[in-house]
N, C-alpha and C positions, 0 to 999 in steps of 0.2 A: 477462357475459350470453352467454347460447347461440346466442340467436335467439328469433324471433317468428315464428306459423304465424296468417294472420289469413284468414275465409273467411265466408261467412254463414251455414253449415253447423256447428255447437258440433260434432257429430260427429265431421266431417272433419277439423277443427283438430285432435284427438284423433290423427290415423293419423298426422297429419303431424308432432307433437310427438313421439311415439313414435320415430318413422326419426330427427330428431334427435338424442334421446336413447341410440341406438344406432350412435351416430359419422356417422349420413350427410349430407350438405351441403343446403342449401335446395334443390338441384335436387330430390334426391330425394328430401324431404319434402314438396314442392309437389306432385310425380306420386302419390305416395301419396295426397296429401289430394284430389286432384281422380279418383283413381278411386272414394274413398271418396264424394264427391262424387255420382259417376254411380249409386251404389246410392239414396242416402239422399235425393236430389232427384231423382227421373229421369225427370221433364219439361223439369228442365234439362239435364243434362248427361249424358254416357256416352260408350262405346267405340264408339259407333252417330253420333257427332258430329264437330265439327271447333273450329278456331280458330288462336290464335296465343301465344306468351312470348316476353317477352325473360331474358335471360338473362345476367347478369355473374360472372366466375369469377377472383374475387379472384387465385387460384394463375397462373393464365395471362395476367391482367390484360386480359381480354377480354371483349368484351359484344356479344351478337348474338340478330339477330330470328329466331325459327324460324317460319314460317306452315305452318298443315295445313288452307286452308281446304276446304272443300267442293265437288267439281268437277261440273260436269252430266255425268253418263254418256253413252256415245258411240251410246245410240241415238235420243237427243233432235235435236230440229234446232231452228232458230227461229222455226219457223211452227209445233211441236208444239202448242200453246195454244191459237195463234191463231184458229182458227174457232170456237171456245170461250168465247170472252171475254165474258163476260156487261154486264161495266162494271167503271168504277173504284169503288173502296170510298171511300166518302166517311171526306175528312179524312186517307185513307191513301197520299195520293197513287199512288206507282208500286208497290201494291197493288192487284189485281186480280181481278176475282169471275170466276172459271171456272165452265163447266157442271159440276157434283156437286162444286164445291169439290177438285177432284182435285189440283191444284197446291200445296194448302193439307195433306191430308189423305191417308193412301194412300201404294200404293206409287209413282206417278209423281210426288209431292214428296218422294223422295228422289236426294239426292246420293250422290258417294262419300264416306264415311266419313274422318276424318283424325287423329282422334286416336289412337289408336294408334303410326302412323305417327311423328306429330310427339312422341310422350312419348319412342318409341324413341330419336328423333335425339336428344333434349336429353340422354338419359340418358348415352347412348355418347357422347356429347362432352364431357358434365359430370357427371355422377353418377357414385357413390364406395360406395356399398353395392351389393348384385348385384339385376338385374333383378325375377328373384323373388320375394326378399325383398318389395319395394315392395306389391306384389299381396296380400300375404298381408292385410292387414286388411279391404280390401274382399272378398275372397273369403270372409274366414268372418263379415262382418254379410250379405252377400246369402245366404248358405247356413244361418247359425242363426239371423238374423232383425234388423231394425229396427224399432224402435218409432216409425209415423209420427207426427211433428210438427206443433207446430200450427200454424207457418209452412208449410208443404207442404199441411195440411189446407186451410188460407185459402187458396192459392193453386189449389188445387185446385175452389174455390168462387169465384173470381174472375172476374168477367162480365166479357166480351173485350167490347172496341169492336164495333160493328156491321158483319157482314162476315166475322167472325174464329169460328172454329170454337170453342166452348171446353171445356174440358179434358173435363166428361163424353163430346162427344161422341171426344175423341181417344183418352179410355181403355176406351172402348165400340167402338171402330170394329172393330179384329183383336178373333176370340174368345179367341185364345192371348193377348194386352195384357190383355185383359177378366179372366181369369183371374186373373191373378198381381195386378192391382192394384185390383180392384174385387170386394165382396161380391154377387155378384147381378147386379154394374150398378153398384149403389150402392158409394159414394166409403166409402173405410174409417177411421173415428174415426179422430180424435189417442188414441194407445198401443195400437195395433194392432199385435198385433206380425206385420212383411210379411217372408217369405221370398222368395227368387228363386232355388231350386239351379243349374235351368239358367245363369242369369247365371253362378256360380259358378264352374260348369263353366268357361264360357268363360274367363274369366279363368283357371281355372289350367290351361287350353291354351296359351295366351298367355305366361302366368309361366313354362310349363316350355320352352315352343318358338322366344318369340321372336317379334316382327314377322311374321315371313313365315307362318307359320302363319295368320292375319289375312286376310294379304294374298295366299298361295299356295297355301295347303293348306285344312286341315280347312274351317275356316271359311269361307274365301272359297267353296269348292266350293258349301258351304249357302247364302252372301249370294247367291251369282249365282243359283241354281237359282231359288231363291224369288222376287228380283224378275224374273227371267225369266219365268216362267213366272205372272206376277200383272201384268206389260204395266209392270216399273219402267224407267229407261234405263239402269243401271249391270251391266256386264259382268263377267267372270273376267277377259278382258283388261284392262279398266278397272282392276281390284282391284291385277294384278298389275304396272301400268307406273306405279301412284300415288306418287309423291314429295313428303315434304317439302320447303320452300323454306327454305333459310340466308342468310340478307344481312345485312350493317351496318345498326343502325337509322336510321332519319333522325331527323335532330339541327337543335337550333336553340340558341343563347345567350339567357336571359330573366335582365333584370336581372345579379346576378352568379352567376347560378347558368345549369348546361347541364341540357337537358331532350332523353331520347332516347324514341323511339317505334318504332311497328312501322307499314313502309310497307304500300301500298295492295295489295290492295284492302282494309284494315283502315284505319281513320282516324287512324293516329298522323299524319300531313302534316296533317291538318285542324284535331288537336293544337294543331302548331309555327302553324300559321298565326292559330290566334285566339290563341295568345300573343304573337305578331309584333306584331298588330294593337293589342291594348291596350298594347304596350310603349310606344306614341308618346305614352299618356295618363298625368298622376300622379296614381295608383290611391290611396294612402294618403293623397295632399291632398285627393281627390276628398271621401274618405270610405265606411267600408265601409257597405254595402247603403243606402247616399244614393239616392236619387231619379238624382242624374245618374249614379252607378257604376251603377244598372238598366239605365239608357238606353242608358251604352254600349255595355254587355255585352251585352243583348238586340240593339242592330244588328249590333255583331260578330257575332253568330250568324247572324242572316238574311243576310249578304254571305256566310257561309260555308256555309247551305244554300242560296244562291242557285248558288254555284261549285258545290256538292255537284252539284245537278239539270243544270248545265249540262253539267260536265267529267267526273265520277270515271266508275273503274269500274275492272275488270283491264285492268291495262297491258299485259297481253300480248295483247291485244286489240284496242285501242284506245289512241289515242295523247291523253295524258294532259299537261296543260300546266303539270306541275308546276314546274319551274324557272321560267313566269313567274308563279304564283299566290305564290311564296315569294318574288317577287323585291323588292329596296326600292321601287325603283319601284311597284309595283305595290299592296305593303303601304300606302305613303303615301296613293296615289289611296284607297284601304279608309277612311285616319285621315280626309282630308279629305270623306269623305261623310257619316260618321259626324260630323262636327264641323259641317259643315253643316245635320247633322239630316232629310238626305232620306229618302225615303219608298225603300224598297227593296223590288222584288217577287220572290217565289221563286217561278219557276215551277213551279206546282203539280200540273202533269200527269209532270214528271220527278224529281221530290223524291223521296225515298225514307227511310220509316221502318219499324222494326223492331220483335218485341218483347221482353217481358222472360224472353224462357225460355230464359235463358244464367245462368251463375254464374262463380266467379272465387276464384283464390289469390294470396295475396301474402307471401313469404317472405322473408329475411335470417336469415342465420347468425351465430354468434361469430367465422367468420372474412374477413365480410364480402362471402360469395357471396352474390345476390340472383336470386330468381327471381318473375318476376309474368307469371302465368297466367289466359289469358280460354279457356273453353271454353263449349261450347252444342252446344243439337240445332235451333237456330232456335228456332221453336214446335213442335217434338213430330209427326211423322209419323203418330202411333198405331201405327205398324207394327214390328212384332219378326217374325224366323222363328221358328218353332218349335222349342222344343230350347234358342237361342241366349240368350234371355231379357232380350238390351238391345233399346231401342227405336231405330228412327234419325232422322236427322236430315230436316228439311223444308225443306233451303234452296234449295230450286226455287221458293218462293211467295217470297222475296226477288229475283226476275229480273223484267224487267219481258213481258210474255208477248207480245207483239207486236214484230215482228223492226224492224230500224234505229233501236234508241234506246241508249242506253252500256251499258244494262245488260241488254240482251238477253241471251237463252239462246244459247248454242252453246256444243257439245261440249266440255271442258275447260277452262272458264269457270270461272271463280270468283264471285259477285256480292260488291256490295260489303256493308260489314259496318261498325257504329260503334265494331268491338273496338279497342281502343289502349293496351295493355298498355304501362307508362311507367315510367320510371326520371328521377329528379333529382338530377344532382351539383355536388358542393360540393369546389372545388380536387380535380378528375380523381376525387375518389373518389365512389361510391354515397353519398348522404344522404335521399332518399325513393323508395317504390317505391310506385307505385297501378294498380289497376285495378278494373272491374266489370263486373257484366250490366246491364243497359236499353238496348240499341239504339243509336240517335242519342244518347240521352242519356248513353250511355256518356263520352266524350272531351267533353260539355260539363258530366259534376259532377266529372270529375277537371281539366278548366282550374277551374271554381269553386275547387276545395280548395288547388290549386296557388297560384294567387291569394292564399286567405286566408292560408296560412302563408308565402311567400315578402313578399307584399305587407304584410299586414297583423300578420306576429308572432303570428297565430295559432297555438294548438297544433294536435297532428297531429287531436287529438279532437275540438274547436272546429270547426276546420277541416272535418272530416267530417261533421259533427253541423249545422252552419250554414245557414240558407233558402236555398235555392235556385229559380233561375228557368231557363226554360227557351222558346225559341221558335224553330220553323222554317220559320213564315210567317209571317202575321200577328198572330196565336194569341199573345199574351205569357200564360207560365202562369206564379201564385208561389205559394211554399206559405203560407199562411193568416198567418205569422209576419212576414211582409214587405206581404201580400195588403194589410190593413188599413190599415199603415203610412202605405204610398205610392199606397192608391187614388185619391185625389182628384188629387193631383199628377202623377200619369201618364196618367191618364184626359183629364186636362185635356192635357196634351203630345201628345193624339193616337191614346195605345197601347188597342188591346182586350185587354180582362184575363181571363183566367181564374183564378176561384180552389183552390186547391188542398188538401188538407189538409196540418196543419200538419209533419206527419212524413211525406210522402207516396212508397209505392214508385216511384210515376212516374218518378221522377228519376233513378234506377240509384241503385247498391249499391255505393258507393268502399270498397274495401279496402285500407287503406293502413298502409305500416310506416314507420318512421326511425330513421335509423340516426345519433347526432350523441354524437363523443367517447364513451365509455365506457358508452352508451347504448342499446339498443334497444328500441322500443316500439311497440305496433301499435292501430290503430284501426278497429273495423267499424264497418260501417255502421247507425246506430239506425234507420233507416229498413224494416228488414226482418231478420229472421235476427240472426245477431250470433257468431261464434264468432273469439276469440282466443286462444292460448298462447303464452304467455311464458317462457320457460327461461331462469331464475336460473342 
């Protein structure tokens, strides 16, 4: 076996199959598929965005987190908002309605930009074919055209919570957006066929010049002019002092197997920590999706949106109580509340969730390199320069807008983010790789999946395929398949239910491969999209 390229885009598993079958390693089949990514969904993702990989390089026998999240430009401060603040978005907690939606929408919610940056580092650390090269399949679907989909079409028709700007207005908002993705105004059928030259463009500035181009030259000249001169925060000097972050993942032991993630401000720690948690329970005596295997799981979540709204955020910032939220001690007090059955409240003025307008790769080669990749643009800016033809990212409406809370705004700030791009090994070596887009939902349907196949002997497809629940207050939500099941019996225990559909996007997108003995296989998500290749 070669490898497996798994992603929710059939498209992009396409680019990414390709680079393998051309000698190159999962690193550089994953950057392939997630630039193809940014053409063929680009509400979610693009060169205009940010995120995080981990990344294992069988040859080096090394595994490390790259992060590129999205930084507040340096001429925000943390009162920018705040005379603005219209109110909180109900149910959104540390979501917040600004006067014209500006933080939501426009050029004052945008960040600096990171991917780019962070494709470069993984490449030049671990990638095996030439930069270049990688770029070439996205560069000529944005230049001779893609046929939109009808997973892109539905989402594109997808009515946001209340509060949430949705897609008509963010592809209506720039005339130049308006242009390139819409007829008129009007959203463009499934098989439509959508060019973007300019996008093209840029990528093969990039392909020929390199990072710095991006981030010193041509381009960045254009990013800065534009949001300068349109009231955004991010600068030339911003563009040009932006760094990737490289660090060991954090890591935890669950049953017999090691689980690594990507630390904060991405949620792989919150990860390790609802696996801490359940480890103290017998998950498979319990029984899978039992009434009491709900119960736990759903209080685990809410001690760990409870910690979320009290503690997280950029540690470079703020001082983060990570060593005692992982520590035994402190894990046990989590089993014994959850065993008692108390009532646990999430504070809901500092909770924080996200949405689904991220996507994600998950690769493993034949020679056992593994790379799993979260990118996103937040929710979509609406805003592109002219000429440059990506859109950017809005990760200013994830800060919370009034100054002294964790996740306040200042200046090279990162907010925090549910991405937790995950790696699971079996005796030192790589044996699962997952990740997705949904938000907070992210790192709680990849613990679910991890769960069913470590726990319950599930396959990797089972696994991924399986009802899921989900809560981060009060709010228990299951998908229709579980809903039914266990309404009388939960309802009676206390929990408010919400019902869900039975395949419901809500939950995030796990993209997941495995890798066991003479084997590779991958699993998308039915929940949305669907693309895997496999190379025999």
């Amino acid at each position: 076996m070669k490898g497996v390229v798994v992603a929710p885009q059939p498209q992009a598993v396409e680019a990414g199959r390709a680079v393998l079958l051309k000698d190159g390693n999962a690193i550089d089949a994953a950057i392939a598929t997630a630039l193809v990514q940014g053409i063929v969904d680009p509400m979610n993702a693009g060169i205009g965005g940010f995120g995080c990989i981990q990344v294992y390089s069988s040859s080096k026998d090394e595994v490390k987190a790259i992060s590129f999240h999205g930084e507040v430009g340096s001429k925000a401060s943390p009162e920018v908002f705040a005379e603005d603040v219209v109110g909180q978005i109900a149910g959104h907690a540390e979501r917040f309605s600004v006067k014209d939606d500006v933080n939501q929408i426009g050029y004052k919610s945008v960040t600096l930009p990171g991917v780019v940056r962070g494709f470069w580092e993984a490449h030049s650390r671990f990638g095996r074919i030439s930069w270049e090269e990688l770029f070439q399949p996205a560069i000529h679907l944005a230049r001779d055209g893609w046929t939109v989909e009808h997973h892109v079409w539905e989402a594109w028709h997808r009515v946001p919570d209340t509060g949430h700007r949705d897609a008509r207005a963010r592809l209506n908002f720039s005339p130049y957006v308006r242009g390139i993705y819409t007829n008129d105004g009007e959203f463009l059928l499934p098989g439509t066929l959508l060019r973007n030259p300019d996008y093209s463009r840029s990528l093969e500035r990039i392909a020929e010049g390199g990072v710095e181009v991006f981030y010193r030259g041509e381009i960045a000249d254009r990013i800065a002019e534009d949001l300068s001169d349109n009231g955004g925060f991010v600068t030339k000097a911003d563009l040009k002092g932006y760094r990737a972050e490289v660090t060991d993942p954090v890591s935890t032991e669950y049953r017999e197997s090691k689980v690594t993630s990507v630390p904060l401000p991405a949620s792989g720690g919150q990860l390790i920590q609802l696996l801490k948690i359940v480890e103290g329970f017998d998950l498979s005596d319990i029984g899978f999706l039992s009434s009491k295997y709900v119960d736990i799981l759903a209080r685990t979540m809410q001690i760990i949106f409870r910690d979320r709204a009290l503690y997280l955020g950029d540690p470079k910032f703020i001082e983060v109580p990570q060593t005692r939220l992982l520590s035994e001690s402190y894990i046990e007090e989590c089993q014994d509340l959850i065993r008692r059955r108390e009532v646990i409240q999430v504070p809901k003025l500092t909770a924080l969730k996200e949405g689904r307008n991220t996507t994600h790769t998950t690769v493993i080669d034949g020679e056992g390199n593994v790379c799993t990749l979260t990118h996103t643009l937040g929710s979509c800016s609406g805003i592109a320069t002219p000429g440059l033809g990506f859109m950017y990212n809005n990760a200013m409406y994830q800060f919370h807008p009034l100054p002294g809370n964790p996740n306040s705004i200042s200046p090279g700030k990162r907010r925090l983010t549910g991405i937790a791009p995950t790696i699971v090994w079996k005796e030192a070596q790589p044996y699962m790789a997952l990740g997705a887009p949904g938000g907070t939902k992210i790192f709680c349907g990849i613990f679910q999946v991890i769960l069913g196949v470590i726990d319950f002997g599930l396959t990797l497809a089972e696994a991924v395929s399986a009802p899921r629940l989900y809560i981060d207050s009060d709010e228990l939500r299951l998908e229709a398949r579980i809903y039914f099941a266990l309404k009388k019996v939960l309802e009676a225990g206390g929990w408010k239910l919400k019902y869900m559909k039975s395949y419901d996007n809500f939950f995030s997108l796990v993209q997941s491969a495995l890798k066991d003995e003479d084997r590779i296989i991958g699993a998308s998500d039915p929940r949305g999209g669907g693309g895997v290749a496999e190379l025999t």
